[in-house]
N, C-alpha and C positions, 0 to 999 in steps of 0.2 A: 504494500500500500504506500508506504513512505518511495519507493522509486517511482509510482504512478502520480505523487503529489509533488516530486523534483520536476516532471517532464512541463511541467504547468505552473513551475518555479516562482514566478515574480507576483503572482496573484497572492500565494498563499504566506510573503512574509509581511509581517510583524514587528520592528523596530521598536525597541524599547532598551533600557540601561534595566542590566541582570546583575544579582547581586552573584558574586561569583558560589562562594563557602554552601549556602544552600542549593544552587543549583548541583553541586557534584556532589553535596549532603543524599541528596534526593536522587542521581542515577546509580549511586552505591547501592541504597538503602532498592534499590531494583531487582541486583543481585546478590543480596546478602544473605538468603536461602545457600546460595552454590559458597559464596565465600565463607562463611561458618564453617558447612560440610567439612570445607577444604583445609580446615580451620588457619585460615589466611589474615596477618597482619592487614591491616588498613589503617595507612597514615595518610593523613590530610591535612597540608598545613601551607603555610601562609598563604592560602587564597583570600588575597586581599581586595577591595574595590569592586567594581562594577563595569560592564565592558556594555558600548550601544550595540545590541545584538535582536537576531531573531531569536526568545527564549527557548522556544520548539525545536528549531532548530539545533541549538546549541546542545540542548540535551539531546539529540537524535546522535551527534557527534561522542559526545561523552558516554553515554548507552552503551554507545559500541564498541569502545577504546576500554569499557570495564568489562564485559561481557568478551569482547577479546583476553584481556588480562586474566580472568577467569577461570575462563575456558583452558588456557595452556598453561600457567600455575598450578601445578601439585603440591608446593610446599613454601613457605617463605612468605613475600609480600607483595601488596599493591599499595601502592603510592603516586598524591597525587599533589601536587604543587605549583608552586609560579616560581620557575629559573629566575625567572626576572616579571618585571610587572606586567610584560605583553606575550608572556611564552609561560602554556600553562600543558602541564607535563606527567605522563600516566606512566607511571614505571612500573613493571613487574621484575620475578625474581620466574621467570617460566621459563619451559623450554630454548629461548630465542629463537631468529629466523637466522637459516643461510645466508653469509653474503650474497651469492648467487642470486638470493632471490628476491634481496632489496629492491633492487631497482623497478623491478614489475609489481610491486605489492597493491601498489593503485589502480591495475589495469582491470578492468572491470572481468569476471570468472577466473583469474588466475588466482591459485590455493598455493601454490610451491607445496619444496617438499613436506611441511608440516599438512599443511590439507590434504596430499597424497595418504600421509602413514596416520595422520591421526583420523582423517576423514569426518572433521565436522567444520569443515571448511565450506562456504559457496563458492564464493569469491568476490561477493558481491558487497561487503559491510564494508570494508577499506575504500573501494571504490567508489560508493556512496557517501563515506567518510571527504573524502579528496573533492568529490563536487560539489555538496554541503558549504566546505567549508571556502571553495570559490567564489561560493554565490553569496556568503557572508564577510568577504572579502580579507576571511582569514589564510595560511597557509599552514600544511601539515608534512611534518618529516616521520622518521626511522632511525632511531639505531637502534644495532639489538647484535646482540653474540650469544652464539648456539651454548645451550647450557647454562646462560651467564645472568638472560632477561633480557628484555624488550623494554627499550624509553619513545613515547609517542610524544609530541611535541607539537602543538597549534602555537602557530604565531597569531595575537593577536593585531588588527590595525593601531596602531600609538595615539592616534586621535580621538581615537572612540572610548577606552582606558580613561578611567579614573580611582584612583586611591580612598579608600573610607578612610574617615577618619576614627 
C-alpha cells in the first residue's frame, strides 16, 4: 500500500516540524514484540529538536531501518541517535551486509546475499527507504561489516533542523 501511495507522491504529503525522540519512541515501540524476544538493547539518545518533515513519512523510513535492525540482530543492540544535529543514525550489532552488496542495496528487488540465505528479504523496504527519503528531501547511506552491524544514516536538510531547547 505505502509503494501504491509513493507513485501518487506529492498529493499525499504533509509538512509539519516533528518532534524527533517521540517519533523513533513510537517506531520502536512497533517492534518491540520481536526486540524483547530477541532480548535486544535499545539505546536512544540525543534525539534532539525537530526537523520540517512529512511525519508519515518519516516514520515509514524509521519503520523500516528498525524492523531491518531486527530482523538481522540475534544478539547485542539497536541504536538510535543524531551523529550530528542533521544525521540521524540506526545502528545494529547484526549480521552486517557484504561489501559487495553495498552498493545495490537501494535498487529496488535486490536482497544480496543476506536475502538469499536468510530469505526474508523483498527487496523492496530499502528501496522505498531511498525514495521516501528523496521526496522528503533527505538522503540515506550504508555502512555495515559482515559480523560487525549495520549503521543506516539519513541526512537531514540543515534548514529545516531545529534544536529544543
Amino acid at each position: 500500500m505505502k509503494y501504491l501511495q509513493l507513485e501518487n507522491q506529492y498529493s499525499d504529503l504533509c509538512l509539519e516540524q516533528v518532534t524527533l525522540l517521540p517519533l523513533v519512541q513510537e517506531a520502536v515501540k512497533k517492534y518491540s514484540v520481536i526486540l524483547i524476544a530477541k532480548r535486544l538493547k535499545v539505546d536512544l539518545h540525543d534525539l534532539n529538536g525537530t526537523v520540517l518533515t512529512d511525519r508519515k513519512w518519516l516514520m515509514f523510513i524509521l519503520e523500516q531501518l528498525v524492523s531491518n535492525a531486527a530482523k538481522y540482530t540475534e544478539r547485542g543492540s539497536v541504536e538510535i541517535y543524531q551523529l550530528t544535529p542533521f544525521q540521524i543514525c540506526v545502528k545494529d550489532t547484526g549480521i552486517g551486509i557484504a561489501a559487495e552488496d553495498l552498493p545495490r542495496l537501494f535498487e529496488k528487488g535486490y536482497t544480496g546475499f543476506n536475502g538469499r540465505i536468510h530469505q526474508k528479504s523483498t527487496g523492496c523496504g530499502l528501496y522505498m527507504c531511498k525514495k521516501v527519503s528523496r521526496l522528503l528531501g533527505f538522503t540515506i547511506s550504508i555502512s555495515s561489516q559482515v559480523n560487525i552491524g549495520t549503521t543506516v544514516t539519513i541526512n537531514l536538510p540543515e534548514n529545516d533542523f531545529s534544536v529544543a531547547d
